[in-house]
N, CA and C atoms as a LAMMPS dump frame, in Angstrom:
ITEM: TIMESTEP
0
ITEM: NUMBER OF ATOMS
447
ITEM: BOX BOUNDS ff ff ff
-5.0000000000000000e+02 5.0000000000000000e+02
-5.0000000000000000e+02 5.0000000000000000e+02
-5.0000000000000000e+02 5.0000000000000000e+02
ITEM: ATOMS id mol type element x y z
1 1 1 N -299.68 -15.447 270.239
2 1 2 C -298.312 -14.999 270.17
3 1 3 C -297.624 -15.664 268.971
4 2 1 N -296.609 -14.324 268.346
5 2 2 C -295.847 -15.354 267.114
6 2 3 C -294.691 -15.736 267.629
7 3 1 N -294.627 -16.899 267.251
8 3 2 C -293.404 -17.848 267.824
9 3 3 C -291.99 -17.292 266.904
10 4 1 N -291.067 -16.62 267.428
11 4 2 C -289.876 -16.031 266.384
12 4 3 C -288.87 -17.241 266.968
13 5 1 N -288.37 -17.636 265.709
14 5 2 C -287.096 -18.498 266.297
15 5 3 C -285.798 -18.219 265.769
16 6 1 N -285.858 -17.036 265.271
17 6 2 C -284.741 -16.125 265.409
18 6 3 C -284.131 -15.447 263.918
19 7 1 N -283.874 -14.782 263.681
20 7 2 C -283.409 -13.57 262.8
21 7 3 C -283.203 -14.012 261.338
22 8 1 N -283.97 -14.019 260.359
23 8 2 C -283.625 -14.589 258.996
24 8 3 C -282.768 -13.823 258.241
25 9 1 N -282.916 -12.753 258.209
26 9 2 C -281.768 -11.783 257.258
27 9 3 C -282.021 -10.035 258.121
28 10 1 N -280.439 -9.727 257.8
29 10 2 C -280.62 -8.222 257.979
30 10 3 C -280.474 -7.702 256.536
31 11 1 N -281.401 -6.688 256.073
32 11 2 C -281.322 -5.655 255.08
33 11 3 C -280.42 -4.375 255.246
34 12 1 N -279.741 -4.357 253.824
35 12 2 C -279.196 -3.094 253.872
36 12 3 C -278.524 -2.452 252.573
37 13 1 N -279.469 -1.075 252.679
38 13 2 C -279.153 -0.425 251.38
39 13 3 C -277.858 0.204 251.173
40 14 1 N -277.163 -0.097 249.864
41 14 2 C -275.924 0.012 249.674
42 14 3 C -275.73 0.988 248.342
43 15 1 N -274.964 1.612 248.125
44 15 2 C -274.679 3.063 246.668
45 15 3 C -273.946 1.862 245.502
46 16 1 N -273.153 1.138 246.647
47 16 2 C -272.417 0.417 245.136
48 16 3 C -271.997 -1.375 245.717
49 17 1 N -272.971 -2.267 245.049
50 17 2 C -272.791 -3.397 244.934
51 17 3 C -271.028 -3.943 245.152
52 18 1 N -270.597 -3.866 244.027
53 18 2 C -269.561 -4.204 244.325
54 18 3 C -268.246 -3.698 245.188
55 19 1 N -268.286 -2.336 246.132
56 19 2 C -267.698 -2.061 246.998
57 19 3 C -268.519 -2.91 248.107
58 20 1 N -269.432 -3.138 248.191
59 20 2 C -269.957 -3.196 249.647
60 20 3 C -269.919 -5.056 249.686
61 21 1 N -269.973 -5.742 248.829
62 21 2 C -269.817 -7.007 248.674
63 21 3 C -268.481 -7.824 249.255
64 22 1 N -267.628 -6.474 248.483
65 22 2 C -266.003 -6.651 248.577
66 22 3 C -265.696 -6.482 250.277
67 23 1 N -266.523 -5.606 250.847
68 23 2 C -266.258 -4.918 252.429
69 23 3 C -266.754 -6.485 253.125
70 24 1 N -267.895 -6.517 253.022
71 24 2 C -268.485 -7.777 253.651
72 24 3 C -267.717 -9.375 253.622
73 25 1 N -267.308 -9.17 252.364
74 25 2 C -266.141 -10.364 252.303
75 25 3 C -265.276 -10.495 253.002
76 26 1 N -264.502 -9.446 253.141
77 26 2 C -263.579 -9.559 254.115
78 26 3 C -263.561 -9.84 255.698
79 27 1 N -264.758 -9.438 255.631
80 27 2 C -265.882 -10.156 256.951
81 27 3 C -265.879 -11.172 256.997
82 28 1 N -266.048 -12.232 255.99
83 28 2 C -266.027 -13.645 256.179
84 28 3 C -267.242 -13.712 255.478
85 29 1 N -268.075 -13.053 254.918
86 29 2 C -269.331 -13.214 254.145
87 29 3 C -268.728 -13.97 253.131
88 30 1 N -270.018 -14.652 252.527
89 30 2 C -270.093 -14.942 251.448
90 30 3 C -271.251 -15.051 250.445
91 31 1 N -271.411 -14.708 249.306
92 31 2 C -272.347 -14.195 248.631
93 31 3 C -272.967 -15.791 247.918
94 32 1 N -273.969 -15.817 247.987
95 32 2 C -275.312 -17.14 248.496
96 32 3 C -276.489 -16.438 247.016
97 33 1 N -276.639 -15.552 246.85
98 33 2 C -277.524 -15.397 245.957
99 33 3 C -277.199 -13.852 244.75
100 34 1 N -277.311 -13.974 244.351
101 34 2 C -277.227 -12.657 243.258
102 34 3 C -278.087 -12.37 242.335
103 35 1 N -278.997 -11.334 242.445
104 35 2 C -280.289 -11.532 241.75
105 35 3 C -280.342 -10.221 241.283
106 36 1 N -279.761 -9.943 239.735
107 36 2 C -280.299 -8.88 238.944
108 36 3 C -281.428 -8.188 238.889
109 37 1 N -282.611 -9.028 239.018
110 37 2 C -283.723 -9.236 238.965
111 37 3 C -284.425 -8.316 239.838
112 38 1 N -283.972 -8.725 241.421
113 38 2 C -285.025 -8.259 242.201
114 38 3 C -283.857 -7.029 242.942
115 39 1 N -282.531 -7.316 242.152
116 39 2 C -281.753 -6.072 242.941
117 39 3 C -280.837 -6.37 243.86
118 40 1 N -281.024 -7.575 244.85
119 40 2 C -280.381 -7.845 246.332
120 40 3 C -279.17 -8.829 245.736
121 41 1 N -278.644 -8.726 246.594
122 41 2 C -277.253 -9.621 246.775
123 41 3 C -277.193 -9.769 248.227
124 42 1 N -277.549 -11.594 248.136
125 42 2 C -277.162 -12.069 249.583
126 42 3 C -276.377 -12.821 249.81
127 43 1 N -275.723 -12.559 251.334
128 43 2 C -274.38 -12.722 251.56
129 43 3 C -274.588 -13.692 252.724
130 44 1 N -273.874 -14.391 253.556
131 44 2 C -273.917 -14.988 254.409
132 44 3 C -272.19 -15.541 255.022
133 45 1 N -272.67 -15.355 256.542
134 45 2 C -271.367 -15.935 257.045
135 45 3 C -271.591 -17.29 257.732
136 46 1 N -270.387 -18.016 257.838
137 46 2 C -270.006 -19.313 258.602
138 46 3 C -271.415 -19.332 260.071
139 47 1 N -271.754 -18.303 260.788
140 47 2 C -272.11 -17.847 261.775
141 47 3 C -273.297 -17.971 261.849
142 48 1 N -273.801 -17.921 260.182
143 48 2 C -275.431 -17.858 260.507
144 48 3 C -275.872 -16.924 260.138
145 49 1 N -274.851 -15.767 259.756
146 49 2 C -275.597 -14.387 259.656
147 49 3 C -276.023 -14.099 258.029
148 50 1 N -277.739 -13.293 258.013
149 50 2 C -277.225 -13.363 256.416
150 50 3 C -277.459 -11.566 256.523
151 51 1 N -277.124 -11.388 255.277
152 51 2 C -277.448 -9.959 254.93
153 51 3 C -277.986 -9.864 253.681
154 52 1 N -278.775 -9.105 253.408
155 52 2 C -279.609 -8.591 251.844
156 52 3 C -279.342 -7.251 251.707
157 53 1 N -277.802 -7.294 250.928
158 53 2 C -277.71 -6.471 250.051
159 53 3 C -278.685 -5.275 248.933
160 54 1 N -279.619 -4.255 249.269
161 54 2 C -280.613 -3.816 248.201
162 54 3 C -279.566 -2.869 247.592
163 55 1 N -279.867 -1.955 246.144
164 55 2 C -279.434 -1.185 245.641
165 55 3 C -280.201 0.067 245.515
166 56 1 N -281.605 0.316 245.95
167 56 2 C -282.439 1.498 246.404
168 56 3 C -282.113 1.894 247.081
169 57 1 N -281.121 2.459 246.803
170 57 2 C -280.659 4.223 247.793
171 57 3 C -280.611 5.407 247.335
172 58 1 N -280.976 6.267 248.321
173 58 2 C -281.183 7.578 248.055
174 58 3 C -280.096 8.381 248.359
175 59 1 N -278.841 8.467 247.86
176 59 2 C -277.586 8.731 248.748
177 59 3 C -277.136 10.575 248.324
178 60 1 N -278.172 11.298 248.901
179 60 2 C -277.812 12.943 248.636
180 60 3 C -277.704 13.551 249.991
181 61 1 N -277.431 12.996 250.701
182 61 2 C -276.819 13.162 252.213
183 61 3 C -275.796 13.827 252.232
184 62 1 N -274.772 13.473 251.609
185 62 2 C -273.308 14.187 251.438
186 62 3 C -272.517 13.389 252.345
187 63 1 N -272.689 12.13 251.974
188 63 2 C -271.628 10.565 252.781
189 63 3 C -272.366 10.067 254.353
190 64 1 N -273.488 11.088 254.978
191 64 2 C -273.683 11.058 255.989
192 64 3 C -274.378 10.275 256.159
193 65 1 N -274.602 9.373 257.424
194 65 2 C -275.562 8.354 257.706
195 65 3 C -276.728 9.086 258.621
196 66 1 N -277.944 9.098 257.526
197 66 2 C -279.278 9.826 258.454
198 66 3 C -279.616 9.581 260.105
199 67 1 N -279.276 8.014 260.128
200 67 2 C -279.663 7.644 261.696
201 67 3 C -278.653 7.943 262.771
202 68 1 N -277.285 7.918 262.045
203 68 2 C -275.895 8.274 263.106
204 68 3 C -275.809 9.345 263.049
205 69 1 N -275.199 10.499 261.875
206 69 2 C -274.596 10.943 262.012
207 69 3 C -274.614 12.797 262.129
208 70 1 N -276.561 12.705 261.903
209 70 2 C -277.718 13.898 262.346
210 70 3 C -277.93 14.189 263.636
211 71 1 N -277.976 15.399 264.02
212 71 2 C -278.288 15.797 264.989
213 71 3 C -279.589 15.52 265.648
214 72 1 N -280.648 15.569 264.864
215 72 2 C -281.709 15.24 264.761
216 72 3 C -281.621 13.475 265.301
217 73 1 N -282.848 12.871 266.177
218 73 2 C -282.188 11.207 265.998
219 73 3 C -283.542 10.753 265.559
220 74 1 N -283.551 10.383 264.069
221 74 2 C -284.665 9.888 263.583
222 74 3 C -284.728 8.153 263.92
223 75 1 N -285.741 7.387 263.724
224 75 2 C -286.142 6.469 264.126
225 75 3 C -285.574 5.331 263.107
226 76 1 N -284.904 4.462 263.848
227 76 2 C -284.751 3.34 262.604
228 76 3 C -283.69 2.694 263.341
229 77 1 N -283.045 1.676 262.508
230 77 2 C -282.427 0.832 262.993
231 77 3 C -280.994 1.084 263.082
232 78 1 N -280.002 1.588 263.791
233 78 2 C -278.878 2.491 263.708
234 78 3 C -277.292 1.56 263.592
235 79 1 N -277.388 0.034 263.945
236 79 2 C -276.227 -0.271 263.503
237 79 3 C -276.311 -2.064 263.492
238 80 1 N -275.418 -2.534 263.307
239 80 2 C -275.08 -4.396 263.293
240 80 3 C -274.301 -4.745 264.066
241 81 1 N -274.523 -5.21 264.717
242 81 2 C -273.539 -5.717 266.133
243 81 3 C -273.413 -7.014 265.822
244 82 1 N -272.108 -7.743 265.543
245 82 2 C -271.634 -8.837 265.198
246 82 3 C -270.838 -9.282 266.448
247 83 1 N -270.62 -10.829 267.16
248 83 2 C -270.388 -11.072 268.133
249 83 3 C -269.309 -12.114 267.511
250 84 1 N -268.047 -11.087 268.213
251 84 2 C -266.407 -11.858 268.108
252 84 3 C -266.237 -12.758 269.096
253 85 1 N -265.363 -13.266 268.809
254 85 2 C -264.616 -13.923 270.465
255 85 3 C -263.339 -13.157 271.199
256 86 1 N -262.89 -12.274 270.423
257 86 2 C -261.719 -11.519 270.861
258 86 3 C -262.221 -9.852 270.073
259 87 1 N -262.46 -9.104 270.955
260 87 2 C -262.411 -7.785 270.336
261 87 3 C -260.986 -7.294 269.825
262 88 1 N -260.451 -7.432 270.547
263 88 2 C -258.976 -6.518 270.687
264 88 3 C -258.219 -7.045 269.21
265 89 1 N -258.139 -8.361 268.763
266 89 2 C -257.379 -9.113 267.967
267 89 3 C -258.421 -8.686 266.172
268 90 1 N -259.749 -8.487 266.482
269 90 2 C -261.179 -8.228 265.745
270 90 3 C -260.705 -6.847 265.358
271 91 1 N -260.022 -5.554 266.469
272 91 2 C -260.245 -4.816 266.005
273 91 3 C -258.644 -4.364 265.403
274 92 1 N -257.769 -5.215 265.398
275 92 2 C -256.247 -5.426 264.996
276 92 3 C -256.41 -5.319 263.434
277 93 1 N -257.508 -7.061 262.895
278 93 2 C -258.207 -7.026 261.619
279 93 3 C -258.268 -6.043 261.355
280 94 1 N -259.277 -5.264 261.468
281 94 2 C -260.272 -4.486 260.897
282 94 3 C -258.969 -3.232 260.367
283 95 1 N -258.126 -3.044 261.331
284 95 2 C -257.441 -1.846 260.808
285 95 3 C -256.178 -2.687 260.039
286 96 1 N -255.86 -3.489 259.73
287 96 2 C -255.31 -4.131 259.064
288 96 3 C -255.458 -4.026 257.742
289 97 1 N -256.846 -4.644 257.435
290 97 2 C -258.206 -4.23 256.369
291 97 3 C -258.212 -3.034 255.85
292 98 1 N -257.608 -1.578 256.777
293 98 2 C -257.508 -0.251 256.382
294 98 3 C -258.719 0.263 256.501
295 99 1 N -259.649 -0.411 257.682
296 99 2 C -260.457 0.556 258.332
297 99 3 C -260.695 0.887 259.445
298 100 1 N -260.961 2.179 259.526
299 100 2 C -260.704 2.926 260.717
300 100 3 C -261.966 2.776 261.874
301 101 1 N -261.5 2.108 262.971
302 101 2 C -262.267 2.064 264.398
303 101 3 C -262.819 3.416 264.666
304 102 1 N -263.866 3.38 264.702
305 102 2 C -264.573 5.249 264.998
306 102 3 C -264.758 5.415 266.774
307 103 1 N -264.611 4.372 266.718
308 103 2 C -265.154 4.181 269.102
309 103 3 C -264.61 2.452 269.28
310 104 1 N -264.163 2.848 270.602
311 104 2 C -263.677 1.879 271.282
312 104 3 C -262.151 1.644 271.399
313 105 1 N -261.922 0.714 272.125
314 105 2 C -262.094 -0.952 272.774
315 105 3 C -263.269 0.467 274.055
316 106 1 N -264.392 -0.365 273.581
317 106 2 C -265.137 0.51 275.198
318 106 3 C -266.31 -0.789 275.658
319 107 1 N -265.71 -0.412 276.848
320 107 2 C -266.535 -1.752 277.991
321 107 3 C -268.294 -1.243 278.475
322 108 1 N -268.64 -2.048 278.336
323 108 2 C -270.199 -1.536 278.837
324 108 3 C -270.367 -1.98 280.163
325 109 1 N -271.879 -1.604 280.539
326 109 2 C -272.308 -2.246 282.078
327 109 3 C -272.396 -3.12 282.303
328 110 1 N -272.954 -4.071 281.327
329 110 2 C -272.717 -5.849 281.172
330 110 3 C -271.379 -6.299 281.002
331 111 1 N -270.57 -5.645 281.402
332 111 2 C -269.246 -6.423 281.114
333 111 3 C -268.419 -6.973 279.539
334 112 1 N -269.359 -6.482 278.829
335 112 2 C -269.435 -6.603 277.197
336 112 3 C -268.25 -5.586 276.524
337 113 1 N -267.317 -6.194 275.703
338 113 2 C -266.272 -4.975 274.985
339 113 3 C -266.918 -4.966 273.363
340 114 1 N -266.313 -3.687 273.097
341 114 2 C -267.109 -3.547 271.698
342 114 3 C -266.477 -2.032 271.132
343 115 1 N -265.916 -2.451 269.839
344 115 2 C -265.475 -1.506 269.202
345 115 3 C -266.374 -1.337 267.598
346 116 1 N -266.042 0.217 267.222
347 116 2 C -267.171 0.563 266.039
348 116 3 C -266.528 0.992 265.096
349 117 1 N -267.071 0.488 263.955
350 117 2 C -266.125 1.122 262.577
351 117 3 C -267.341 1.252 261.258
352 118 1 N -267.024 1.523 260.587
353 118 2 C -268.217 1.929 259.216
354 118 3 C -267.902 1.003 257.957
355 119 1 N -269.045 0.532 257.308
356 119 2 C -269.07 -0.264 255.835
357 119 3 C -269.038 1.001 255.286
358 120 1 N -268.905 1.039 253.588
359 120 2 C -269.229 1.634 252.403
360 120 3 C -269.942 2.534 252.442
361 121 1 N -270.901 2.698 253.124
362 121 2 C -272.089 3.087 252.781
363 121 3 C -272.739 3.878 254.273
364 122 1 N -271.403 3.937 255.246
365 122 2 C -271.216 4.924 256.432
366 122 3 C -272.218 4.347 257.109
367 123 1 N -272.7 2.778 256.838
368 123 2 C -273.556 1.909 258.096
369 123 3 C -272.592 1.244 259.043
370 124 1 N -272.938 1.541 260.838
371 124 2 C -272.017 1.462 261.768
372 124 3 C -271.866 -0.051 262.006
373 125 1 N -270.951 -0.601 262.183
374 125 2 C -270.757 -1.944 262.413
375 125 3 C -270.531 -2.165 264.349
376 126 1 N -270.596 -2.806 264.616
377 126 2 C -269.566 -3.066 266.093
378 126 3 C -270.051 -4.3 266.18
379 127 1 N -268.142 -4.408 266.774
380 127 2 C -267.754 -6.06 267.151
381 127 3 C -268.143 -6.239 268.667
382 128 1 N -269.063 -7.016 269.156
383 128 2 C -268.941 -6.893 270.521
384 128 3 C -268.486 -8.281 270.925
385 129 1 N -267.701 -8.505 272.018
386 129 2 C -266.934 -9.698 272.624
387 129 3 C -268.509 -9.305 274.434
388 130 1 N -268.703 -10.562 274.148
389 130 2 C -269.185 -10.881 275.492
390 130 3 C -268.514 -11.036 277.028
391 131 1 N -269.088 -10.792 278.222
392 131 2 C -268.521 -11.033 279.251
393 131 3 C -267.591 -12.146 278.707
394 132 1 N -266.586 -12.368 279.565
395 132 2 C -265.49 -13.719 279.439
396 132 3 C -266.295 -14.281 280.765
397 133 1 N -267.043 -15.138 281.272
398 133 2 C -267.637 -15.856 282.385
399 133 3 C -266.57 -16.813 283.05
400 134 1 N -265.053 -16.367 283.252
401 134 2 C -264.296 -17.656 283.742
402 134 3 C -264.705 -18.2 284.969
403 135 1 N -264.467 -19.096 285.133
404 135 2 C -264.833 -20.072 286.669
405 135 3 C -264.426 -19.195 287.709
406 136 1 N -263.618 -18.84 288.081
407 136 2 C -262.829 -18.24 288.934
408 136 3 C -264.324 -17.381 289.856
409 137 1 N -264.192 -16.176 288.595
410 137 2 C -264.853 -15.247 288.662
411 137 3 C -266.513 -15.468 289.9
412 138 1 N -267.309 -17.049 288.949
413 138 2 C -268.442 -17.308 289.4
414 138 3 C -268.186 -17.989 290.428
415 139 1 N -267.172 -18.83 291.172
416 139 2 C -267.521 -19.678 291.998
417 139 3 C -267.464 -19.19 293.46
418 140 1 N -268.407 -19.203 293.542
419 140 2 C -268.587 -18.806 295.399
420 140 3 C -268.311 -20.055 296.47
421 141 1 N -267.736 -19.927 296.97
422 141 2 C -267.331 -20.554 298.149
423 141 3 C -268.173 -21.181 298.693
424 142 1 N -268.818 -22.318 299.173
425 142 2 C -269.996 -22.816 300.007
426 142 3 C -269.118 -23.748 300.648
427 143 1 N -270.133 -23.385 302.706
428 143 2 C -269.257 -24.563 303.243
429 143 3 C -269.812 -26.328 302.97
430 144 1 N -268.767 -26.813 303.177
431 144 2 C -269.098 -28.093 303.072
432 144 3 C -270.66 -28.888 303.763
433 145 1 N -271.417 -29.879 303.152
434 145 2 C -272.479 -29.689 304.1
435 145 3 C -272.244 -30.461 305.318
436 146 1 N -270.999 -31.566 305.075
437 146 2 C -270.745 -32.331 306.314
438 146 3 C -269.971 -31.568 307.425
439 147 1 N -269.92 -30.417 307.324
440 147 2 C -268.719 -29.194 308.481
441 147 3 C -269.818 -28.895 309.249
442 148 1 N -271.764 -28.519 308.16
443 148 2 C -272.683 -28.111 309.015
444 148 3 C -272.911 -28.968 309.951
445 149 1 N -273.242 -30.287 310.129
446 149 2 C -273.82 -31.203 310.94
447 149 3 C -273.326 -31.335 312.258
């Protein structure tokens, strides 16, 4: 078995470097490498997260994203789920920023909130906020063990 100890970079092909750099920034990215050379621009946040920027795209779609936004559902990796601490305030930002939430505030079966909006390059983003686990919620009642005796 290979031992994974967890996620080194996400890839992602972009039409124009410097729009999509500029989008990610405002994210809280920050750009860690810039390499003429091999093409990529990598970015990284406070969080841990990195991203590799490529510039090999094939963009004659007509703005559309092949994996979202086709009827057809071809195989691949369809979006980036970044983990806020507040959706609601995350997705205040984002339209602040002057971009538009495409879905959500929507709650899942895990108790998870998560709203969706698009980079540059019509790749889907969503913020997801985790269950809130307050005490309240988990603590079950047990009787005392000295009441049993």
């Amino acid at each position: 078995m290979i031992n994974v100890t967890g996620i080194s970079h996400i890839g992602v092909r972009v039409v124009d470097f410097y729009c999509s750099v500029s989008f990610y920034k405002e994210l809280g990215f920050k750009v860690i490498r810039d390499d003429v050379e091999e093409r990529v621009v990598v970015l990284k946040h406070a969080s841990g997260v990195e991203l590799n920027l490529l510039d090999s795209v094939n963009f004659d779609n007509d703005g559309r994203n092949v994996l979202m936004d086709e009827t057809v559902r071809y195989p691949g990796f369809t979006h980036l789920a970044l983990t806020v601490d507040n959706v609601y305030e995350s997705a205040h930002t984002i339209r602040l920023l002057g971009y538009q939430i495409t879905e959500g505030p929507v709650t899942f079966g895990d108790g998870s909130t998560s709203v969706f909006f698009r980079d540059p390059d019509s790749n889907v983003i969503e913020l997801s906020q985790p269950l809130q686990k307050s005490k309240k919620q988990f603590d079950i009642p047990t009787e005392n063990k000295e009441s049993q005796s």
